[in-house]
C-alpha positions in Angstrom: -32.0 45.5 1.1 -33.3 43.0 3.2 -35.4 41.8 0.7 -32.8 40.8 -1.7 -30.8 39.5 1.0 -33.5 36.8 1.6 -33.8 36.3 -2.3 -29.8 35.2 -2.4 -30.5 33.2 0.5 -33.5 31.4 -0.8 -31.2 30.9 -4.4 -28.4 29.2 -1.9 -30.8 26.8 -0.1 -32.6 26.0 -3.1 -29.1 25.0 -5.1 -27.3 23.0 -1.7 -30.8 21.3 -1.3 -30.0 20.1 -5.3 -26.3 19.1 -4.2 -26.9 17.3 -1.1 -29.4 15.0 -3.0 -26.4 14.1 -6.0 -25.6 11.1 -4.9 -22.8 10.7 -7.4 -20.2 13.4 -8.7 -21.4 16.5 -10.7 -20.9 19.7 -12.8 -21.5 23.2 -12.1 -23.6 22.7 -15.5 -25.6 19.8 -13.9 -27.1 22.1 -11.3 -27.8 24.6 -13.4 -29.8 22.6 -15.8 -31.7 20.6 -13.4 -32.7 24.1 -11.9 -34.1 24.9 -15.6 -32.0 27.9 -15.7 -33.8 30.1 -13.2 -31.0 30.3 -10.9 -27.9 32.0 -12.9 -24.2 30.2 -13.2 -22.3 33.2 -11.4 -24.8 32.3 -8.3 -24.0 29.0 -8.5 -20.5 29.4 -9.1 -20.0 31.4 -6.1 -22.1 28.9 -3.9 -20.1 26.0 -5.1 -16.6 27.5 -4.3 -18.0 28.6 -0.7 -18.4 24.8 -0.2 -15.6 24.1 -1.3 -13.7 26.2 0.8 -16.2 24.9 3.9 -15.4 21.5 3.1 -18.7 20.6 2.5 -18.1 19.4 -1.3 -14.9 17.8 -2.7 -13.4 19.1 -6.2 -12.2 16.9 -8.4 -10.3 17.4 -12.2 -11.4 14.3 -14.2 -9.6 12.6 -16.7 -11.5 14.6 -19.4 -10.2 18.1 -17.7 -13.8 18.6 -16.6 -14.1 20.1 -12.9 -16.3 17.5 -10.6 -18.2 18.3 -7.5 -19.1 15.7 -4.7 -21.1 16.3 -1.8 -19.1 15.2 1.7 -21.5 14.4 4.5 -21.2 16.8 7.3 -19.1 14.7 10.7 -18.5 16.2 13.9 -16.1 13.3 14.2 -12.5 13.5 14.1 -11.9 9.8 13.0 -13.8 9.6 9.4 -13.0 9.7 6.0 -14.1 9.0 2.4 -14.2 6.4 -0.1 -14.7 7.4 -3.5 -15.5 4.2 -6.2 -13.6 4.9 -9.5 -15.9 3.2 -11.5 -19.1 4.4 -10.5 -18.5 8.1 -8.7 -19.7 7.1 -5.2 -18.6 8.4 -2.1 -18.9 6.8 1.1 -18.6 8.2 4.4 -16.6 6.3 6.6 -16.3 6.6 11.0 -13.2 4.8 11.5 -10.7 4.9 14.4 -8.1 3.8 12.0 -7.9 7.1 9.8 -6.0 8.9 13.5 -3.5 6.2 13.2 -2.8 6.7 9.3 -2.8 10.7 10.3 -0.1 10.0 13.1 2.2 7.9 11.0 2.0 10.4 8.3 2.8 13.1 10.4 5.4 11.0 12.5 7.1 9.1 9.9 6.1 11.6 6.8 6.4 15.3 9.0 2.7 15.8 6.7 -0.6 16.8 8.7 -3.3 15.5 6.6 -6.5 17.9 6.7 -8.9 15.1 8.7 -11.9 17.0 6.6 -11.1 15.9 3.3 -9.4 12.6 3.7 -10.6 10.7 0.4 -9.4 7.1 -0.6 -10.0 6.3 -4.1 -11.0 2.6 -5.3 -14.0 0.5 -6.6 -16.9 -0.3 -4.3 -18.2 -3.5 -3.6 -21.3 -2.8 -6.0 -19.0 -2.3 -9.1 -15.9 -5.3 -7.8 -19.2 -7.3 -8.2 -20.9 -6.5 -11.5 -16.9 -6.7 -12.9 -17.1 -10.3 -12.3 
């Protein structure tokens, strides 16, 4: 028993070493293909919703009804959050004391507790403002 234990284990590592190197937003059936099939979709499946629930990866619908998976940069911080560029798929992670303020006046103002894990602003990064010129 052991022994498959370690076989699932080298599965996950070898499947969040994939994710953490997407730098842009992905598909269940990305991973899978870049892993040439040898790791089955139910595997990955169950990874990727363990994530999710973790708040390690963000999930996303896109306009096209296709499910979306982004990697969030771990943060022992309280005071950071995301930006995620429409245009291109990036997400930066940002350490800002700003985001407790936004949290209070939500909660004061709002009575709504944002979850300080998962706090993603959507818009279009510098990179992409730029090339639209």
């Amino acid at each position: 028993m052991a022994k498959r234990e370690s076989y699932n284990t080298k599965q996950k590592a070898i499947v969040l070493n994939i994710i953490k190197k997407e730098k842009q937003e992905f598909t269940i059936k990305d991973i899978y293909n870049q892993l040439d099939n040898t790791i089955g979709l139910t595997t990955i499946y169950r990874l990727v919703d363990k994530l999710v629930d973790d708040g390690r990866l963000s999930k996303n619908i896109g306009k096209d009804n296709t499910t979306y998976y982004q990697y969030l940069e771990e943060c022992s911080e309280d005071n950071h959050f995301y930006l995620k560029c429409e245009k291109c798929g990036n997400m930066i992670h940002v350490d800002c004391d700003c985001i407790g303020e936004l949290s209070d006046h939500l909660f004061k103002k709002h009575n709504f507790r944002p979850s300080k894990e998962h706090i993603i602003i959507n818009g279009i990064c510098e990179k992409c403002i730029q090339t639209r010129r």
